[in-house]
Every structure is written in C-alpha cells, then in structure tokens.
C-alpha positions in Angstrom: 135.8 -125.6 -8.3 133.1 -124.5 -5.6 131.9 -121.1 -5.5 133.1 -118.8 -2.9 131.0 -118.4 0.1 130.0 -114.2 0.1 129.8 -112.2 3.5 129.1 -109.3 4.9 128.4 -106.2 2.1 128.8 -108.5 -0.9 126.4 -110.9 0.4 123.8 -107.8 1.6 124.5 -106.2 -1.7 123.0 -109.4 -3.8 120.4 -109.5 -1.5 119.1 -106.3 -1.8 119.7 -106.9 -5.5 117.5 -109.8 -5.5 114.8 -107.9 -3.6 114.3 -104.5 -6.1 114.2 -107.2 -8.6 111.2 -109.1 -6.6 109.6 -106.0 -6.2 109.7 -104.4 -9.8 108.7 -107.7 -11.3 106.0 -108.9 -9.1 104.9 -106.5 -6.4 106.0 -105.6 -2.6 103.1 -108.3 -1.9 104.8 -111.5 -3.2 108.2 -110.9 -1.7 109.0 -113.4 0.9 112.3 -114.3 2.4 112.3 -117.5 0.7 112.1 -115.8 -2.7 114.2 -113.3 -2.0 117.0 -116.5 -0.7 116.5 -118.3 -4.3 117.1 -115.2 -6.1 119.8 -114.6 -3.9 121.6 -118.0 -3.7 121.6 -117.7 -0.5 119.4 -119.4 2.8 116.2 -117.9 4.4 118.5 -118.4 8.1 121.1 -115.7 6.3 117.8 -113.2 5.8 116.3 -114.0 9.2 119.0 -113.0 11.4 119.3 -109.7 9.4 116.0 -108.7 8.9 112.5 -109.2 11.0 110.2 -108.8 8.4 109.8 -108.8 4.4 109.0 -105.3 4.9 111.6 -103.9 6.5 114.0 -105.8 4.1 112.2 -104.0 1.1 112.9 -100.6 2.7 116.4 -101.6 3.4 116.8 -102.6 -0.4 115.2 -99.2 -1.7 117.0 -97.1 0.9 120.1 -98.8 -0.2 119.3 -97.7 -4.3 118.3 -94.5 -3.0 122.2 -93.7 -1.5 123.6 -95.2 -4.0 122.0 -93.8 -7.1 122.1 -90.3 -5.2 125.5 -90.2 -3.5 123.7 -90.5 -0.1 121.1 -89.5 2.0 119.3 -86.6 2.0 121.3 -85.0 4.6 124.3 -86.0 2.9 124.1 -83.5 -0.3 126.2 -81.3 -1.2 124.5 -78.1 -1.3 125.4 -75.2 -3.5 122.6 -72.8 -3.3 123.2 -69.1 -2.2 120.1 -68.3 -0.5 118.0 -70.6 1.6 115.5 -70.6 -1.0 118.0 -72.4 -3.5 119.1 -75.0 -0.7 115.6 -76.1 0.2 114.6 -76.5 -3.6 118.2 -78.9 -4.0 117.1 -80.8 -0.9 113.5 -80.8 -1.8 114.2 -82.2 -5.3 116.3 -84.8 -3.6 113.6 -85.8 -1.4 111.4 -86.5 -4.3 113.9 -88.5 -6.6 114.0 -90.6 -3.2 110.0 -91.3 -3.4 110.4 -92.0 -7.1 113.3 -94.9 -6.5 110.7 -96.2 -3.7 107.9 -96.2 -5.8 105.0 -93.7 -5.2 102.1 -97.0 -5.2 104.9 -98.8 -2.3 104.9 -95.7 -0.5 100.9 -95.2 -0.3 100.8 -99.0 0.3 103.0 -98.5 3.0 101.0 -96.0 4.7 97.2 -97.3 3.9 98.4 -100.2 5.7 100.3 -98.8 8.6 98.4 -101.1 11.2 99.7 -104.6 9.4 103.8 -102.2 9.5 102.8 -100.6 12.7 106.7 -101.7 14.5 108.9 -101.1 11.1 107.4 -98.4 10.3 107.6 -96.3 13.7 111.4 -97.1 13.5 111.5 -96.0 9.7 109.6 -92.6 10.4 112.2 -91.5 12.8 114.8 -92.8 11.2 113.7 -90.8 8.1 112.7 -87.9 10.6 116.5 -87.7 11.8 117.5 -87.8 8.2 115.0 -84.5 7.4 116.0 -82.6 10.6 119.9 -83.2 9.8 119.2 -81.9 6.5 117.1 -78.8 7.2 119.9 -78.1 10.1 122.4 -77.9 7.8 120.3 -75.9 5.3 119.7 -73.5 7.9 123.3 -73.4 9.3 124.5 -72.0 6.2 121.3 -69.4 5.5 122.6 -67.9 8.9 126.1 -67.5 8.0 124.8 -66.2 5.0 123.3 -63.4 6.9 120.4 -64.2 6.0 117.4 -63.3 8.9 116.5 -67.4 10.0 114.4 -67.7 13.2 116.2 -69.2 15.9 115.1 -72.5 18.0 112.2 -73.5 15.1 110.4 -76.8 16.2 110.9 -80.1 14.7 107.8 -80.5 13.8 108.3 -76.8 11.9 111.4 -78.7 10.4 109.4 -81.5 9.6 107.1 -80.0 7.6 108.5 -79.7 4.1 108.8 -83.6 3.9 105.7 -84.2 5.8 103.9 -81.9 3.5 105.2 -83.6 0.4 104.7 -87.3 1.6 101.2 -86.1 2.3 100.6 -85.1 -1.8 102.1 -88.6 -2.7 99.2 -90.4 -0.5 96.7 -88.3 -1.8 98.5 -89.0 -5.2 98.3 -85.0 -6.0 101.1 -84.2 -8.7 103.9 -82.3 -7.7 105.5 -80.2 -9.8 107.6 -76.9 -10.2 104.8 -74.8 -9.0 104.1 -77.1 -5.9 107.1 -77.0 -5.0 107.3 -72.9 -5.6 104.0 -72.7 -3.4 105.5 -74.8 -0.5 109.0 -72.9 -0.3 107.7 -69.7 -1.0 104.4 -69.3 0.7 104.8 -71.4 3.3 108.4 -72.5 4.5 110.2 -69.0 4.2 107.4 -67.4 5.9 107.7 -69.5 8.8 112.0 -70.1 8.6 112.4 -66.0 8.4 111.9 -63.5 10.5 109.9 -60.6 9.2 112.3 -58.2 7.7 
C-alpha cells in the first residue's frame, strides 16, 4: 500500500518539523532545502514554491514553535494583569520565551549578518513590528479603561521600544533577568506611557 500523498498544513507541519530538527542538530548554516526535502520526504520543488530562501523557512519553522508552544503570538495573550505595569511584564516575559525558542546565537547571527538577509529580514522586522504594536495597543487599551493616566497618540517608535530595547541586550548578549526587566518597565517605559500625575 503506497503512502498517502500530505498537503497543505500536514505537509508544512513535517516540514517545519524537519527544519527545527536541522537546525538543533547541525546549525542554521547547514540547512538547505534539499536537506530540509530528505528529512521531510518530500521534493525541493514542494519547498521552492513556498519559501525563497533557507532563511526565511527557518524563521517560518521557529515562528511556527513559538505559537504553538505559547498559544500564539505575542499579541495574542491573554492578559490578566491589573495595572499596566503587570501587563507589560506578562507580554514582556512572552517576548523573551519567544527569543529563547529561536535561539539567542540564531538571533545574533541573524542580525550580524543582516546584509547577506537584507530582503527577509525587512519583511520579518515589520512583520514582528505589527506584532509588538498590536500588543502594546492592547496593553494600553485596557490601562485606559482601567483609569489609569496613559498618554494619548504615543509614537510607534515609543511602542517599539520595549522589544527593541530587549532585542538589543540579546545582540550584545547582556543577561536579562528580573531586575532588567524591573529597570526597563519601571524607569523607562511607565515614565514615558504615563502622564505625570
């Protein structure tokens, strides 16, 4: 009996499976399409008209663990906090188990080499810059019916700057722990999200 031919999310599901695995056993650097096809059991023409390069099928792989191991994107979270404080600490945390599940050495590769991504990775950035703005919207919606005192028509680039800020300590492989993450929210985010009281 022949083996049933997969499409659509089954077949992209064992590919991306078949990626990670490239990647955790060998490197980002030695993934090719046509390893990533063996793995697979699949053809390189199947990856082609998907993807453009090896690169932007390893993001598409790790952004696929990253949803499902975390119930969706970052902007998808349920948040529970009652102050904004508490809500950009849940999304902040989020962001950084999303870093882990990429890999902190694939992420500074990524960037240390942005000429040889220069296409993928504009498209990822805002992509991922959609994602962060979504989410700090939302976080910001609910301070204000909170009552809470949020400054009104903030910048994107002001919205931007939690992630940016911690996507910069991962390149710079500084640590970040509790007390990072207490120094950005408190002395630098609220400042800037509040009005003086």
């Amino acid at each position: 009996m022949t083996k049933q031919r997969r499409r659509g999310k089954e077949l992209e599901k064992d590919i991306y499976i078949a990626t990670r695995g490239i990647i955790d056993e060998t490197g980002f650097r030695t993934l090719t399409f046509e390893r990533v096809a063996k793995k697979a059991a699949t053809s390189k023409p199947v990856i082609y008209r998907r993807w453009k390069t090896p690169f932007e099928l390893a993001l598409a792989a790790l952004q696929d663990k990253i949803r499902r191991d975390n119930h969706g994107k970052v902007d998808e979270i349920v948040l529970t906090g009652q102050s904004l404080r508490e809500d950009l600490f849940q999304v902040l945390h989020r962001f950084l188990v999303s870093v882990d599940v990429i890999g902190k050495s694939f992420f500074r590769e990524i960037l240390a080499e942005t000429d040889r991504y220069n296409d993928s990775l504009a498209k990822i950035i805002n992509d991922n810059s959609s994602v962060d703005i979504n989410a700090i919207n939302r976080i910001l919606k609910r301070a204000l019916k909170r009552g809470e005192h949020v400054k009104k028509n903030l910048p994107e680039a002001i919205k931007l700057l939690p992630f940016d800020w911690l996507r910069y300590r991962v390149f710079v492989q500084e640590s970040i722990d509790e007390k990072a993450l207490e120094l950005l929210v408190d002395d630098i985010i609220l400042p800037i999200y509040l009005e003086d009281k």
